[in-house]
ZAZA-834784 format. One line per 8 residues: number of its first residue (from 1); their letters; for each residue x, y, z of C-alpha. Coordinates in steps of 0.001 Angstrom, whole numbers, plus 524288, in hexadecimal, padded with zeros to 5 digits. Layout:
REM ZAZA-834784
NUM) A) X,Y,Z; ...
***
This chain:
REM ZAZA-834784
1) XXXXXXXX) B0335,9E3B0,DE12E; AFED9,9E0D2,DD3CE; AF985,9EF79,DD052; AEF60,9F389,DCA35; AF3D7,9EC1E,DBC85; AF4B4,9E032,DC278; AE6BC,9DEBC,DC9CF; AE03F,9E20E,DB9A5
9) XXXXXXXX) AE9B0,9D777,DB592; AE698,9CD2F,DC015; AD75B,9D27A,DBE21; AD6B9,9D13F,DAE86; ADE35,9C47C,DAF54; AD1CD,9C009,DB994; AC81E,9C4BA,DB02F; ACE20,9BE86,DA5BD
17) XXXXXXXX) ACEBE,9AFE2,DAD6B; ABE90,9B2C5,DB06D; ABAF2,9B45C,DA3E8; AC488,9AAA2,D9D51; AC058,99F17,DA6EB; AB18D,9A4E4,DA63D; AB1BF,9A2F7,D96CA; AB700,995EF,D991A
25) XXXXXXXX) AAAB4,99199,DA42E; AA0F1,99790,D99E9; AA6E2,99119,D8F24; AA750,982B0,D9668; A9895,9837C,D9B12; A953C,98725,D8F1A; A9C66,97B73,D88C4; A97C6,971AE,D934C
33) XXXXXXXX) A897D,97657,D8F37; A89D0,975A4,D8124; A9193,96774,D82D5; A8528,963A9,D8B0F; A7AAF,966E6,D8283; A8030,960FC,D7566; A81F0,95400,D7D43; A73AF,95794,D81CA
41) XXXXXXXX) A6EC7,95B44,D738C; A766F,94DBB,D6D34; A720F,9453A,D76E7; A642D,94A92,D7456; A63C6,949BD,D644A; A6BE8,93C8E,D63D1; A69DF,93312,D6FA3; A7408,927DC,D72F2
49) XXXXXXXX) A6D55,91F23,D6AD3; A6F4C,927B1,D5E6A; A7D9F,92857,D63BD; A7FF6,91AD5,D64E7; A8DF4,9147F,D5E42; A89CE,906E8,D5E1B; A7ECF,90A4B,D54F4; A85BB,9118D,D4C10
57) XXXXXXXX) A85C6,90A7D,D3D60; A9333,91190,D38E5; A9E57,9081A,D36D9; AAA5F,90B54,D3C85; AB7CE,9052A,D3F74; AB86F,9058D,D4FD8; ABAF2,8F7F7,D5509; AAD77,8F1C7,D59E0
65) XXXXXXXX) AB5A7,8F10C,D6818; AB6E9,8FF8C,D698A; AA905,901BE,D62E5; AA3B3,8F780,D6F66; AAC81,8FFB9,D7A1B; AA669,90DB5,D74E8; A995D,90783,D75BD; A99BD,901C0,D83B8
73) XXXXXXXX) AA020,90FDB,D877B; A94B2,915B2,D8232; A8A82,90CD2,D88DC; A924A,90FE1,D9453; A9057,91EA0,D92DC; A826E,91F9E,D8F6C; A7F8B,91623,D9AE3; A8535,91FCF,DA2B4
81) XX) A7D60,92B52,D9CCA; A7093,926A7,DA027
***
């Protein structure tokens, strides 16, 4: 019914959508594993401790209310971590 055009067509147009969503997979797993080992490689070389806001000596001009809510939400998170 289609001829002999029409199965190339439908056939390229397959090849096409294998390779297109096949660059796509490679390029995702490749991004999920690079993500994971920087987080790996920063948590190594600077700990939470290093990382720690409340520590930090820089002035700045956040209200002490919202500096107290990001701390407790980071307490929260790292007591979930471990």
């Amino acid at each position: 019914m289609l001829g002999l055009s029409g199965e190339v067509l439908i056939e390229q147009g397959l090849d096409l959508m294998l390779y297109g969503m096949g660059t796509v997979f490679v390029f995702l797993t490749l991004l999920v594993i690079i993500t994971v080992l920087m987080s790996a490689i920063v948590q190594r070389w600077l700990p939470d401790d290093e990382m720690d806001v409340s520590s930090s000596k820089a002035e700045s001009n956040v209200d002490a209310r919202i500096v107290a809510i990001i701390e407790a939400a980071l307490a929260k998170h790292r007591s979930r971590r471990k």
